[in-house]
C-alpha positions as CSV (number, residue, x, y, z in Angstrom):
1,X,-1.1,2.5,-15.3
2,X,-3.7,4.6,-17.1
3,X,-1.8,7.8,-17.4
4,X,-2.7,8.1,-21.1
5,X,-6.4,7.4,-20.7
6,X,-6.4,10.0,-18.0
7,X,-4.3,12.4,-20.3
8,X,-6.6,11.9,-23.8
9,X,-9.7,13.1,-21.4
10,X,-8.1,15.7,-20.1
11,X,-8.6,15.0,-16.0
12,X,-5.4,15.8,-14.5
13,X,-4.5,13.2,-12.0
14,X,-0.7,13.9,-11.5
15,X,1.4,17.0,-12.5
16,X,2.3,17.2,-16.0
17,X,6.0,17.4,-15.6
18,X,8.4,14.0,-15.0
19,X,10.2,15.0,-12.0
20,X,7.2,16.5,-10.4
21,X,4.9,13.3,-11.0
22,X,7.6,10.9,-10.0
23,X,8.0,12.9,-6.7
24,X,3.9,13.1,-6.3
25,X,3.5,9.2,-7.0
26,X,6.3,7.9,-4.8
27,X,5.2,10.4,-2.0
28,X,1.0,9.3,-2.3
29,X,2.8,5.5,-2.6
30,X,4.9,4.6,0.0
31,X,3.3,7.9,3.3
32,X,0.1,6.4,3.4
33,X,1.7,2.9,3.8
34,X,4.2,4.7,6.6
35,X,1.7,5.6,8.8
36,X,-1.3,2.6,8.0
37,X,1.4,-0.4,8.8
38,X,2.0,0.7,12.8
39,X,-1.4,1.8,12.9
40,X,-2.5,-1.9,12.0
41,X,0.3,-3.2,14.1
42,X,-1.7,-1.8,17.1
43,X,-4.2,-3.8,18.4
44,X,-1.5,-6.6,18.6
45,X,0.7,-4.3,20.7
46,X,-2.4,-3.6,23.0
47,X,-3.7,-7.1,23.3
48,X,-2.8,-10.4,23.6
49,X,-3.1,-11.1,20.2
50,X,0.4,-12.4,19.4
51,X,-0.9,-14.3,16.2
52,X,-3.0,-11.2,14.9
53,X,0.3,-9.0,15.4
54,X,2.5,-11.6,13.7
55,X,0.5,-11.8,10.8
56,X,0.0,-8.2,10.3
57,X,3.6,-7.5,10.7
58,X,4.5,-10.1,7.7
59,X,1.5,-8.3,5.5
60,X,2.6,-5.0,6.1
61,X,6.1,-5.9,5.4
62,X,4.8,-7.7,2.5
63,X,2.9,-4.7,1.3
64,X,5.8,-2.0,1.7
65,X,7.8,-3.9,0.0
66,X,5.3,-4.0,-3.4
67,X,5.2,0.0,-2.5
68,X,9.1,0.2,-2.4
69,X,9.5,-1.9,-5.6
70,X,6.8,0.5,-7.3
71,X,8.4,3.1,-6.1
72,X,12.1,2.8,-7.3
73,X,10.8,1.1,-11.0
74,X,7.6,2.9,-11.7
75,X,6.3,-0.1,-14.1
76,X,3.2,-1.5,-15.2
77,X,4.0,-4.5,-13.4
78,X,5.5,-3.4,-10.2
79,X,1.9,-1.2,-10.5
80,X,-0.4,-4.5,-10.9
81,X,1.6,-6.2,-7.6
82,X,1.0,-3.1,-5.5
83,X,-2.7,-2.7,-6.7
84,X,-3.0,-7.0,-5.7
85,X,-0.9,-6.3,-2.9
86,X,-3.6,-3.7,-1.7
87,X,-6.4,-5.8,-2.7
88,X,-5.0,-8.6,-0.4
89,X,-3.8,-6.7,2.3
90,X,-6.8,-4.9,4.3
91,X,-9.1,-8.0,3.7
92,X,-6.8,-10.8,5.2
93,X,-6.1,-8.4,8.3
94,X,-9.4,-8.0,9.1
95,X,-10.5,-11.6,8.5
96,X,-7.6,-12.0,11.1
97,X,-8.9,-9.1,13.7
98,X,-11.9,-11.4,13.4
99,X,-10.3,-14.2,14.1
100,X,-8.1,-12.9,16.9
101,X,-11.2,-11.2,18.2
102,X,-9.3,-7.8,18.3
């Protein structure tokens, strides 16, 4: 989203080139999410916590899906849902690792 603030100050966030940059966003989207969604899936799996893992299945789902939409259309907008969609995720699932007492 702020590419062009980034590019006027000179701090190179991304590679310069399109096809580079596309491949280097998608890949630092949608890994991380790859590997945090089982990992949160977890404690459900090891417990009893059938409500925990049932909610934490429908927000990672929830979140990969905001990744994959940024991911294949690379807008402002599809941006701002995967930035809330970050914002919402890790606070809910701990308020329900709390709640499940995991």
């Amino acid at each position: 989203m702020y590419r062009e603030d980034y590019a006027r100050t000179g701090y190179l966030v991304l590679p310069p080139d399109g096809s580079a940059r596309a491949r280097s966003v998608n890949l630092q989207t949608v890994l991380p999410l790859l590997v945090l969604v089982p990992l949160s899936l977890l404690p459900g799996l090891m417990g009893e916590a059938k409500l925990y893992f049932i909610a934490a299945l429908l927000l990672g789902a929830g979140f990969v899906f905001c990744a994959a939409q940024f991911a294949l259309r690379r807008s402002n907008s599809a941006a701002r849902r995967l930035l809330a969609a970050s914002i919402i995720y890790l606070p809910t699932l701990f308020v329900l690792m709390l709640l499940a007492r995991v």
